[in-house]
N, C-alpha and C positions, 0 to 999 in steps of 0.2 A: 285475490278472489275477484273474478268479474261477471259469473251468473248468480243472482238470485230467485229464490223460488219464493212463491205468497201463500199459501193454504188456507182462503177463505176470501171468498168474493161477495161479503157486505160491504157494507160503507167503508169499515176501518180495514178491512185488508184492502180494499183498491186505493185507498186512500196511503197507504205504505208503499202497495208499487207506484203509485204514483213515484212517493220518497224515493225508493230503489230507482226506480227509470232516472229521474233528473240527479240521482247521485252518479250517473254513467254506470250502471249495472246493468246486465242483461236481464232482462226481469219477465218473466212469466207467474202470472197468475191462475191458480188453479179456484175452479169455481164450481158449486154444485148443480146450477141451477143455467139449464142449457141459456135460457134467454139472455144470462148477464154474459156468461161466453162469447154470444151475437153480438152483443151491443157494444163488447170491447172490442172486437177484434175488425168485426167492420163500420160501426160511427163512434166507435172512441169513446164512450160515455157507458156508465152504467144505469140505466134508468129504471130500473128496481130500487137502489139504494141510496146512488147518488146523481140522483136527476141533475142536470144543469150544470155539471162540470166538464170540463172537456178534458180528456184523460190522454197523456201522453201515445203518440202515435206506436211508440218503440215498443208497447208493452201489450204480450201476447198471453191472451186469456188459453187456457184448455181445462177438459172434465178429465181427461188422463192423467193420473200421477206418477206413470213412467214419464212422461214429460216434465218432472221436475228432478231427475234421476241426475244429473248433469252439475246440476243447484252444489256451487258450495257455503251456501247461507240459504238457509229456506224459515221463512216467518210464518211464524203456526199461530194465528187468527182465526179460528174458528171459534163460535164460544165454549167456556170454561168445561161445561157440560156436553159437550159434544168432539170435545179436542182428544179423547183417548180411542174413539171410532177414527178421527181424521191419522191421529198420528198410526195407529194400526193399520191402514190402509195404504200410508202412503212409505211402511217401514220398508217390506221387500225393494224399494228402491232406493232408499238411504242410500248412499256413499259411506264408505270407512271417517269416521270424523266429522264427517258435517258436522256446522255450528248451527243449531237451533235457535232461533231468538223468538223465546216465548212471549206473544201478545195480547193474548188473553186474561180478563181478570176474572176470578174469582177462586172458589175451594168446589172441589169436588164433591158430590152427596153419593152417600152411601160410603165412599171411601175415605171421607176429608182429610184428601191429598191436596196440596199443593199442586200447580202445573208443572213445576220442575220433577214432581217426583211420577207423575203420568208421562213426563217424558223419559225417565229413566228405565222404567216399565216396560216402555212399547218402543224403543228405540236405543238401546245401551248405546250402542257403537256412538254416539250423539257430543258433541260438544255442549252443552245448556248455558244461553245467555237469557236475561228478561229484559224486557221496553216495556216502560210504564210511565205512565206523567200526565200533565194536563194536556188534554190534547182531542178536541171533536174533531172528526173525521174530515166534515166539510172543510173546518180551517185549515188542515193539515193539505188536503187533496187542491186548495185554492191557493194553496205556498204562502200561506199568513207564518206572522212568525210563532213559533211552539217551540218549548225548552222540555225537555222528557228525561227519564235515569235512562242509562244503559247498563247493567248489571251482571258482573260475571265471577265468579269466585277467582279467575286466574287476570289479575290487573293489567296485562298486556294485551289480553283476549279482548278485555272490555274497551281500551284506548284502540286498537285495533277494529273493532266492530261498529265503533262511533265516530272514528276514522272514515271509516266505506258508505254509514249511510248519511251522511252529514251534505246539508246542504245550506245554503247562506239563509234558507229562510226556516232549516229543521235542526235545530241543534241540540244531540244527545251529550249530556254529562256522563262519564262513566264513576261506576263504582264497584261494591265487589260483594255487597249484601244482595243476594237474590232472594233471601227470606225476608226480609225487610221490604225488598221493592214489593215481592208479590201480595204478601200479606194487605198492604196500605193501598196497592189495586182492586182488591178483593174487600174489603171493609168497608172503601170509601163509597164501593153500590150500594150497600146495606143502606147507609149513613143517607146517602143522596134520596132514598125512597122516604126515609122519616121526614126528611126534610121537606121534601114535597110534599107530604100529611100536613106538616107547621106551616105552608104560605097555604097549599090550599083551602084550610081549617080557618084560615084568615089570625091566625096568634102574634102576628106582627114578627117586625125583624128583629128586635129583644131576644124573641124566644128562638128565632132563627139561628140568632150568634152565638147563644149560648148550648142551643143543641150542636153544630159545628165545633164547636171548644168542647164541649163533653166526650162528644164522638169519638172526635182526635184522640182523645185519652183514651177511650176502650180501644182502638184502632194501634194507641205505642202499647196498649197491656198486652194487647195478645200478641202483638209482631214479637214483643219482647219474650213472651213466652213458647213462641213456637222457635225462639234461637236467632231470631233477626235485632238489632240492632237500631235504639230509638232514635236515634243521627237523622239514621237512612230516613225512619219516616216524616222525619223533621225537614224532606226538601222536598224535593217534585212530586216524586213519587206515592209521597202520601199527604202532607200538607198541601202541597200544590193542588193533586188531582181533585183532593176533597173541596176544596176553595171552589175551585172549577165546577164539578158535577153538582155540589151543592145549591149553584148562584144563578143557574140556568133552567130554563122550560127546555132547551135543546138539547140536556139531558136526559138520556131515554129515561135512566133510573128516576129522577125528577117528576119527570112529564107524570110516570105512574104514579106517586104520591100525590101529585097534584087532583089525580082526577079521583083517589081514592078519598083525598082530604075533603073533595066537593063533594063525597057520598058516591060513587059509585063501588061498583065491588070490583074485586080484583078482575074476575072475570070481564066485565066492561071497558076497565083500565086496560086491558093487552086488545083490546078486539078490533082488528082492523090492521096491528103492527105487525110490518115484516121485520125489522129490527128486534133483536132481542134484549130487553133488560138484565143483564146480568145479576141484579142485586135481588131479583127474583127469585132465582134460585141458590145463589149464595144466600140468604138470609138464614134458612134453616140449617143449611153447612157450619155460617158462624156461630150460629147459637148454639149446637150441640158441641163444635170444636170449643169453642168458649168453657162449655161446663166438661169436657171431658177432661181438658187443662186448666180449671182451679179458676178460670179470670175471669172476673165481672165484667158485664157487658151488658147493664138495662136497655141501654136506646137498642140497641140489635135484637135483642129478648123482644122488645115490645114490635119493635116490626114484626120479626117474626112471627109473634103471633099474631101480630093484624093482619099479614097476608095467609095466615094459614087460616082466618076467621075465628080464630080461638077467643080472639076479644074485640070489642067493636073501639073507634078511634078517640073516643071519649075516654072510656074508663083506659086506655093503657095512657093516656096524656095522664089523669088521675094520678095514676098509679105510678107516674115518674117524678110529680110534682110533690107526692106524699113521701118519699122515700125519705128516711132519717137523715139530719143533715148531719153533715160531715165537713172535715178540714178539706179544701182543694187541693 
């Protein structure tokens, strides 16, 4: 394989072709929004998303997705909520086979599908890998080093795909749990926004590490019950990410707990972000996946309902710290 395709011109998909370009792949970027299109194709940068990086010359932006038709590896970044419009749009040019490598996290609302299973949907003919792991966009796109899963059900597809994008400063682990990666993607934004509530609430890092450690446990009950495997989220993919998105304000999911912990409302927390928070809209995906599959999951319950205003940040802290104790 020597072309790849991008499906999403934020932060984290040019921040991939970056990856694609310096891994020697032909690499086109498909983008929504005419301006990032400009700014790639004639000064190299995206100044929408990732202001201040200089983006590999080789790497050609377009709005067309017959220009990705070519693509035998196309990375579907769009976010979670909006990846079953992108991948519908850009199926009439799928090739026979293509390998998809899913990079989006979260669970689908209304349908709480997994990304792999919207890609099965809207593009059969599809090979489905996932990329998931600790990883902000800017580090990635400035060739900092980042360790990520590469995840395929077929073990030679996965060594094979982490083979092509690999670079001395991006290094994909392969493995073969893709419910496992995607789950612990998808959980660790929930988890990332409570956390933001706990530093910006000012609760110290006590309650920080111990939410982090709770989390992870609702994060391996449901991986575990949706068929994924608690290994898997014992590495990058879901420990790792969570460590990561937990520990930073350059966390979008973060940033928003932050400003919600200091009293603003949800509405406030998004106003002004082109970025999307994924843990936004997965919150209410996990909480009702959680109860239709039997698993506890307080910390995601009470986000959820704190972004949905259902309880203000005080009484759902209350209401986690009251719970009956129990063995760990």
């Amino acid at each position: 394989m020597t072309r790849a395709g991008v499906i999403g011109g934020g932060a984290w998909g040019t921040a991939l072709a970056q990856v694609c370009a310096r891994a020697g792949l032909e690499t086109t970027l498909w983008a929504r929004e005419p301006d990032v299109v400009r700014g790639v194709n004639l000064d190299h940068e995206n100044t929408s998303f990732l202001p201040g990086v200089d983006l590999d010359p080789a790497i050609r932006a377009t709005s067309d997705f017959a220009d990705l038709a070519a693509s035998e590896l196309v990375l579907a970044v769009t976010p979670a909520q909006h990846l079953r419009a992108s991948l519908t749009a850009f199926a009439p040019h799928a090739r026979e086979g293509v390998r998809v490598l899913l990079c989006a996290k979260g669970i689908e609302q209304g349908s709480l599908k997994l990304m792999t299973e919207v890609l099965a949907e809207t593009i059969p003919q599809a090979q489905a890998a996932v990329l998931s792991g600790p990883s902000f966009a800017r580090d990635v796109a400035k060739g900092l080093p980042t360790a990520v899963t590469l995840a395929c059900p077929d073990p030679g597809c996965a060594e094979d795909l982490a083979a092509l994008i690999a670079t001395p400063t991006f290094r994909p682990y392969f493995a073969t749990d893709m419910i496992g990666a995607e789950a612990g993607g998808a959980v660790k934004n929930v988890l990332a926004i409570a956390c933001g509530i706990v530093e910006g609430r000012g609760l110290g890092r006590s309650a920080h590490a111990a939410l982090i450690t709770r989390g992870f446990s609702e994060l391996t009950r449901l991986a575990v019950a949706l068929g994924g495997e608690a290994e898997t989220v014992a590495g990058l993919c879901g420990l790792g990410d969570l460590v990561l998105t937990c520990s930073s304000p350059q966390s979008r999911n973060m940033s928003v707990g932050l400003a919600i912990g200091r009293g603003q409302s949800l509405h406030e927390a998004l106003q002004g972000k082109l970025s999307i928070a994924e843990g936004v809209d997965s919150a209410p995906a996990v909480r009702r996946l959680a109860a239709k599959l039997g698993v506890d999951v307080p910390i995601c319950e009470a986000t959820a309902a704190i972004l949905a205003a259902e309880v203000g940040v005080d009484d759902a802290i209350r209401g986690l710290l009251s719970r009956p104790l129990r063995e760990e």
